[in-house]
N, C-alpha and C positions, 0 to 999 in steps of 0.2 A: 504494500500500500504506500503511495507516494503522499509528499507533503503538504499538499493540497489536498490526497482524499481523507489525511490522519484531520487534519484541519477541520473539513467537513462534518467528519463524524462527530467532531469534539463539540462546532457551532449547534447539531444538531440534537447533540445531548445537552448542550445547555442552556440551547430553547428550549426543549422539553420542560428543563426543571426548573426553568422560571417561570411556564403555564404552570405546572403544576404547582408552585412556589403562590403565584396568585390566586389561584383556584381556592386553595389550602386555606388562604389569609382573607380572600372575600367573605363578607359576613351572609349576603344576602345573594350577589349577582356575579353569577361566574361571567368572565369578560369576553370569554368564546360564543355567551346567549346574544351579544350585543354586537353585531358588524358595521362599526359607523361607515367604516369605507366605502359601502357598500351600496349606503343609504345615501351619504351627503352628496351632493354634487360637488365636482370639487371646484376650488376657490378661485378666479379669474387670477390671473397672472398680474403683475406691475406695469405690463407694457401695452396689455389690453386695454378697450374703450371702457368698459365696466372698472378694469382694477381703477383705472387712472380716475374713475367717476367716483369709485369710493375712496381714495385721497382725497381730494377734493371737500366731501362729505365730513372727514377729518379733520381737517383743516379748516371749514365755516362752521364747525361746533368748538373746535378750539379758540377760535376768533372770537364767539358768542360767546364764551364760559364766562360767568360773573366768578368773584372769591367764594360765595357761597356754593355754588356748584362744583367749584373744583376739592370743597372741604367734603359735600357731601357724597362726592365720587372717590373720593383718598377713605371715608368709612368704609365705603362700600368695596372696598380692595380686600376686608376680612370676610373671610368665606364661612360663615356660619348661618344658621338658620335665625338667629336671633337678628340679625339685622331687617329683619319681620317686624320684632316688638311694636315699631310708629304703627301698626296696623290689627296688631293682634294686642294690644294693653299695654299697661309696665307694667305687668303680674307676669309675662312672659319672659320668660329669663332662666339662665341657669341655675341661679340657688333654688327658684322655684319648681324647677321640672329636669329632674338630673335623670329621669328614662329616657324622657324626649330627648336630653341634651345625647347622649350616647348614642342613641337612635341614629339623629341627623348625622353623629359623626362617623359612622358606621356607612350611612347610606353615602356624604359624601367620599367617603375613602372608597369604596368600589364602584359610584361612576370615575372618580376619576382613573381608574384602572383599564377604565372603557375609554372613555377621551382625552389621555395624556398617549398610548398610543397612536392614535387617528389625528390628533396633533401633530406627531413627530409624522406621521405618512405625508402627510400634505405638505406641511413644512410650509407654511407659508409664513413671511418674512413681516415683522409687523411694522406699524406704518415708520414710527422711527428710522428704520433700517431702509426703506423706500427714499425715502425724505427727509433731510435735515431740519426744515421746517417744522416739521412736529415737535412738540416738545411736554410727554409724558408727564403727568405730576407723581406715579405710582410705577415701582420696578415692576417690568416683569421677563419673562426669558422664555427660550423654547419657540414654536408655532403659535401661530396666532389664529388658526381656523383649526376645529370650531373653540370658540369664549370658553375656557372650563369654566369661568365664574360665571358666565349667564346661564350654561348648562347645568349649573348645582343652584343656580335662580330657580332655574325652572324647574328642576327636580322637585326640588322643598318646596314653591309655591303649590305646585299641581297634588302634593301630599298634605299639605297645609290646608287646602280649598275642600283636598276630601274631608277632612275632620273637620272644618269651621265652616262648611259653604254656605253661613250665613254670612260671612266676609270675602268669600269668592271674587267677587266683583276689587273691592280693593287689596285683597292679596297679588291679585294679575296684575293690576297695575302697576303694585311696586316691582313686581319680579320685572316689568316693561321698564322702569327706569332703571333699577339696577342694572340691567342689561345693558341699558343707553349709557348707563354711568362711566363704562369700560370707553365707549368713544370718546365721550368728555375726557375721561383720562388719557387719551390719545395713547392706547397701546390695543386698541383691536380698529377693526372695520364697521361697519355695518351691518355687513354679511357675515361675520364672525361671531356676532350678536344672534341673528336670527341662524345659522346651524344652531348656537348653541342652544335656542328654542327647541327647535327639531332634537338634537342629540338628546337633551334632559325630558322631551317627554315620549322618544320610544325607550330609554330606561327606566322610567318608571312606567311605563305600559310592563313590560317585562316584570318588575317587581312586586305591581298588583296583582298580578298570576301566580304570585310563588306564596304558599301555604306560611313558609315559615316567618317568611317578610310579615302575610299580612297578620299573624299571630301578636306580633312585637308593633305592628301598624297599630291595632287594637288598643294595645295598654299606651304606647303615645297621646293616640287618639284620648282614650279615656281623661289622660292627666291634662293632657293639654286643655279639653272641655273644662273638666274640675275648676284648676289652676285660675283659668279666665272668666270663670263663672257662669257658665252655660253649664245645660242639662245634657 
């Protein structure tokens, strides 16, 4: 066997055991249920009419950003489910609801297992890197299609909406600015925004079908109602 097929063998056994490594460590969502490559269309090039239109799109939301908007897009750079509370009370919160709080962290660590790599396949450059004009108020690194943070928006909103869809209506909305908030930050697209729509709500289409999810969905569910004072 030459040193290219001993190579082979060795890359092939340790993809293996990094699927099985992730599989292992997913609470809820094995990352093989979920083929975003599959799904997303993938992302217009920098040289195309489209990519060049969403520069553009970048660049007159960064022009329009007031300080208040670039304060409340730098919050929005933490990825938790609580930056919900302005919609769901101040009773929502982690001393209050430490199942829920596990939960979400739980559900965000295995989508992003699903689109950190569909991320890296697409590899798209974000707008910084296009454009010296941009000028990001929030780090971020990797691919820029599709938004992990609007795709864990929309994950938790659309889990959020099942338990409280008496707040449906302004859960969605926030999860729509958060999303937009990544542009105001000038480190995603527009279109980076809406995959990350699409990505977060065929993984959680998947999670609602799975027994064990919706078990531990349940008791969230439950405290989160308790917590916020609904029946």
């Amino acid at each position: 066997m030459n040193a290219f097929s001993n190579a082979l063998v060795a890359g092939t056994i340790v993809t293996a055991l990094t699927g099985m490594t992730d599989a292992a460590l997913a609470r809820y969502l094995d990352p093989s249920q979920v083929d975003l490559v599959r799904i997303l269309a993938p992302p217009p090039t920098a040289q195309s009419a489209e990519g060049k239109a969403e520069l553009e799109a970048v660049l007159a939301v960064q022009a329009a950003r007031t300080d208040a908007d670039v304060k409340r897009a730098q919050a929005d750079d933490e990825l938790t489910v609580f930056r919900y509370a302005d919609v769901m009370g101040e009773a929502f919160s982690p001393q209050n609801l430490p199942f829920t709080t596990t939960f979400f962290k739980d559900v965000a660590a295995d989508g992003g297992k699903v689109v950190n790599p569909t991320r890296a396949h697409f590899n798209r450059q974000r707008p910084v890197v296009v454009d010296k004009r941009v000028e990001p108020v929030v780090k971020a690194g990797g691919g820029s299609y599709p938004s992990g943070t609007a795709s864990f928006a929309y994950v938790a909103a659309i889990l959020l909406a099942n338990m409280v869809p008496e707040k449906a209506p302004e859960i969605f909305a926030r999860a729509a600015e958060w999303g937009h908030n990544r542009v105001v930050s000038g480190v995603h697209y527009p279109g980076d925004v809406e995959a990350g729509r699409i990505s977060g709500s065929v993984i959680d289409n998947v999670l609602l079908h799975d027994a064990v999810f919706m078990s531990d969905f349940a008791m969230a569910k439950a405290e989160v109602r308790r917590v916020i004072g609904l029946p």
